[in-house]
VOTIGU-876578 format. One line per 2 residues: number of its first residue (from 1); their letters; for each residue x, y negated, z of C-alpha. Coordinates in steps of 0.1 Angstrom, whole numbers, plus 2048, in hexadecimal, padded with zeros to 3 digits. Layout:
N
NUM = a = X:Y:Z  ...
//
This chain:
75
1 = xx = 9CB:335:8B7  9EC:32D:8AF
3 = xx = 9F6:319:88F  A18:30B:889
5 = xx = A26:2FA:86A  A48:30C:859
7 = xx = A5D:2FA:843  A73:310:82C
9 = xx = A9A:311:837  AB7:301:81C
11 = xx = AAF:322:80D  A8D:320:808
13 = xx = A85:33C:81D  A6C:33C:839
15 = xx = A79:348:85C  A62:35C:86E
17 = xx = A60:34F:891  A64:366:8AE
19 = xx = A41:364:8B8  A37:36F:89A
21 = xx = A54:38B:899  A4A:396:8BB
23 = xx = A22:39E:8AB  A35:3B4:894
25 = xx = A42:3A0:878  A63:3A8:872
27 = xx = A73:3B8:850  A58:3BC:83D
29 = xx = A39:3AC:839  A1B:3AA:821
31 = xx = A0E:388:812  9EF:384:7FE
33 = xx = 9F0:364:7E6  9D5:34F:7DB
35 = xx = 9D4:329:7D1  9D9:319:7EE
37 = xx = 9DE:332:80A  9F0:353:80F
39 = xx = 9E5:36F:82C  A08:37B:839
41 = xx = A06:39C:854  A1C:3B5:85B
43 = xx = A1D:3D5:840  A15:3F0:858
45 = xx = 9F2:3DC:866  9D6:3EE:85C
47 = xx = 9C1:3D6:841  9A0:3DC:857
49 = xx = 9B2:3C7:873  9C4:3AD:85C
51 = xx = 9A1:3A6:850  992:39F:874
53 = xx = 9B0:389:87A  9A5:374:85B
55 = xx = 982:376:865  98F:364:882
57 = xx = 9A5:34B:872  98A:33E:85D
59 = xx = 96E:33C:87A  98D:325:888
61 = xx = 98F:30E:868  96A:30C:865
63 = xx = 96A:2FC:88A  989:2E9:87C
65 = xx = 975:2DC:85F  958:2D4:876
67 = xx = 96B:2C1:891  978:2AD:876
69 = xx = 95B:2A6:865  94A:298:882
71 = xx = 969:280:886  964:275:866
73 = xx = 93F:26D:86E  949:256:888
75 = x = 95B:23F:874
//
């Protein structure tokens, strides 16, 4: 999975990396807000497959949350 950090520019404006621009992120995109996260995906993505991707991403954060648990046990 890939996960990268993005600081906002002088402007405070986030540049979309070409990665990202080349999975169909380019002039428009959608974002979903809440508290402390925000789902970004390209407008034209069908919300069936955005919410697979997310599906994903969270199975990823629970192994994450799991990996660092058990680090935390060790201590």
């Amino acid at each position: 999975m890939v996960v990268f950090n993005q600081n906002l520019d002088r402007n405070n404006k986030i540049y979309i990396r070409r990665l990202m621009r080349d999975m169909g992120f380019s002039k428009t995109v959608t974002i979903h807000l809440q508290n402390s996260a925000a789902v970004m995906h390209p407008v034209q993505v069908d919300l069936r497959e955005v919410k697979d991707s997310v599906e994903v991403i969270l199975l990823d954060i629970e192994k994450r949350l799991k990996r660092k648990r058990e680090r935390e046990g060790e201590h």
